[in-house]
C-alpha positions as CSV (number, residue, x, y, z in Angstrom):
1,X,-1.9,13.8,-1.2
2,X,-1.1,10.7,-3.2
3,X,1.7,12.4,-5.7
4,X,3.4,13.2,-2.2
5,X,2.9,9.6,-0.7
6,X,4.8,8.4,-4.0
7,X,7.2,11.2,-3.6
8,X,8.6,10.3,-0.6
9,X,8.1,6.3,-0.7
10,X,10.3,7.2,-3.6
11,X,12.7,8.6,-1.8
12,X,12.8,6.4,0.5
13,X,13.7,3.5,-1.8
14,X,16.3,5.7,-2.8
15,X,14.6,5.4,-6.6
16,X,14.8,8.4,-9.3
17,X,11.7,9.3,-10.8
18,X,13.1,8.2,-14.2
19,X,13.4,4.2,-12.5
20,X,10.0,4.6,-11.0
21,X,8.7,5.9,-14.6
22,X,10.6,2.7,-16.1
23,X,9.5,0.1,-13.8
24,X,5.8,0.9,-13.6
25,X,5.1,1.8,-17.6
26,X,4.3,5.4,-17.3
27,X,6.5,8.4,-18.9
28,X,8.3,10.4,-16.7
29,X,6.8,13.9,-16.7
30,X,3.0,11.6,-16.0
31,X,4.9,10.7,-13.2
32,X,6.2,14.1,-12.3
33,X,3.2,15.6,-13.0
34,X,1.7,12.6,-10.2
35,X,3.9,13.6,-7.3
36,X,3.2,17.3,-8.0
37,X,0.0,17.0,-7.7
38,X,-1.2,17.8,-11.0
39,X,-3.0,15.4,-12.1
40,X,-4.5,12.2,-10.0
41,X,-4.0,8.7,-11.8
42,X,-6.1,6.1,-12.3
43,X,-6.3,2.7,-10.0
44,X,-4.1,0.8,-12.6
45,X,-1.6,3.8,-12.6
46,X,-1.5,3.6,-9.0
47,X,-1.8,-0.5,-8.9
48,X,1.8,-0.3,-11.4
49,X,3.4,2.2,-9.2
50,X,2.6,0.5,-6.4
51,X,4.3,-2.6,-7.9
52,X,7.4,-0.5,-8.8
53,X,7.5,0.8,-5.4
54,X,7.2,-2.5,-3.8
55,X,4.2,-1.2,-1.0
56,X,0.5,-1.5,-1.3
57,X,-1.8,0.4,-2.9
58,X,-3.0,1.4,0.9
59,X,0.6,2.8,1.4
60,X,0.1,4.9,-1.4
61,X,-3.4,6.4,-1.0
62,X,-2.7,6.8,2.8
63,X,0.7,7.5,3.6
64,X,-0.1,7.2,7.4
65,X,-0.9,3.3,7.2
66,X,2.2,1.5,9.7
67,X,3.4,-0.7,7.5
68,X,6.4,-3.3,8.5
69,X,9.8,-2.5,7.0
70,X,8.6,0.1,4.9
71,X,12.5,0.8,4.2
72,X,12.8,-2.8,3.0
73,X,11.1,-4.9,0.1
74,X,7.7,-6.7,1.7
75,X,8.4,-10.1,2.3
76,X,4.8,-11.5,2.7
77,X,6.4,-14.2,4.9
78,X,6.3,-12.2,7.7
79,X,2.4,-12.1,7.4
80,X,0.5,-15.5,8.6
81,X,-2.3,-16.6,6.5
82,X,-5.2,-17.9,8.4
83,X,-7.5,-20.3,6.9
84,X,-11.2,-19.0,6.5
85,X,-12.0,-20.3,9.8
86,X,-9.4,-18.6,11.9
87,X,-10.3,-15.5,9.4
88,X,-14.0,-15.6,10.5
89,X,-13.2,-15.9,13.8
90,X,-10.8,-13.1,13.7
91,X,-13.0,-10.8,12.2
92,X,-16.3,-11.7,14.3
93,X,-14.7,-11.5,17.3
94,X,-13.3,-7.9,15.7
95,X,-16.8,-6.6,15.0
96,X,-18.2,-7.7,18.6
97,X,-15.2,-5.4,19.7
98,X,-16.0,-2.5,16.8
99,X,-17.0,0.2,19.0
100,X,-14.1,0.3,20.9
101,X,-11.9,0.5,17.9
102,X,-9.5,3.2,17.6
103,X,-8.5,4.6,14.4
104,X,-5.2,3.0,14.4
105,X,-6.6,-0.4,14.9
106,X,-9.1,0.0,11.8
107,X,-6.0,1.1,9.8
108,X,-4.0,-2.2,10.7
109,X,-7.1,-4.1,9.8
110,X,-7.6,-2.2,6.2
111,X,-3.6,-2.9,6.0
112,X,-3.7,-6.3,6.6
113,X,-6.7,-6.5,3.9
114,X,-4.6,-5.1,1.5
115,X,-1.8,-7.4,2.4
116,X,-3.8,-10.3,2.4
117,X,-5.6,-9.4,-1.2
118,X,-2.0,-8.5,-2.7
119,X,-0.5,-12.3,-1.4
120,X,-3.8,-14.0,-2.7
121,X,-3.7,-12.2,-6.6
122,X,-0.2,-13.5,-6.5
């Protein structure tokens, strides 16, 4: 569930709930109440703790996403940025290929959406 994906991201960064409730905006107990699994927050709840957390929102909703350095801060260097014509091509050769897919390989691609949207709204 997504309280549990923040939990242990969390964790992870070695943050208390009290610095994630600080840095994203929310009160604490909303945010205990979020990793307990009492109540599910809203998409600008999530987009702020995802900010706080330093991941993507795709991290959050799906903690099973393979993200790079998921113990470190993303460095968005590490991801090339293809011009709309290498994009294209990318993603028609992808589709010719769809039916061969495997779910991790549709997981990448959603990842690397995210990735790609975060670096642009910069």
């Amino acid at each position: 569930m997504i309280g549990d994906n923040i939990r242990e991201i969390r964790k992870i960064r070695n943050m208390k709930s009290l610095e994630l409730a600080e840095k994203s905006g929310y009160a604490a107990s909303y945010i205990s109440d979020i990793e307990n699994n009492k109540t599910i927050p809203n998409v600008k709840c999530l987009e702020a703790i995802a900010k706080a957390l330093n991941c993507s929102l795709a991290r959050i909703i799906d903690n099973t996403f393979y993200m790079p350095g998921i113990d470190e801060p993303l460095n968005m260097n590490d991801y090339p940025v293809m011009n709309d014509e290498e994009l294209f091509h990318e993603l028609k050769d992808a589709i010719l290929d769809f039916l061969t897919w495997d779910e991790r390989s549709i997981r990448e691609l959603l990842v690397y959406r995210e990735l790609r949207k975060q670096f642009i709204n910069k």
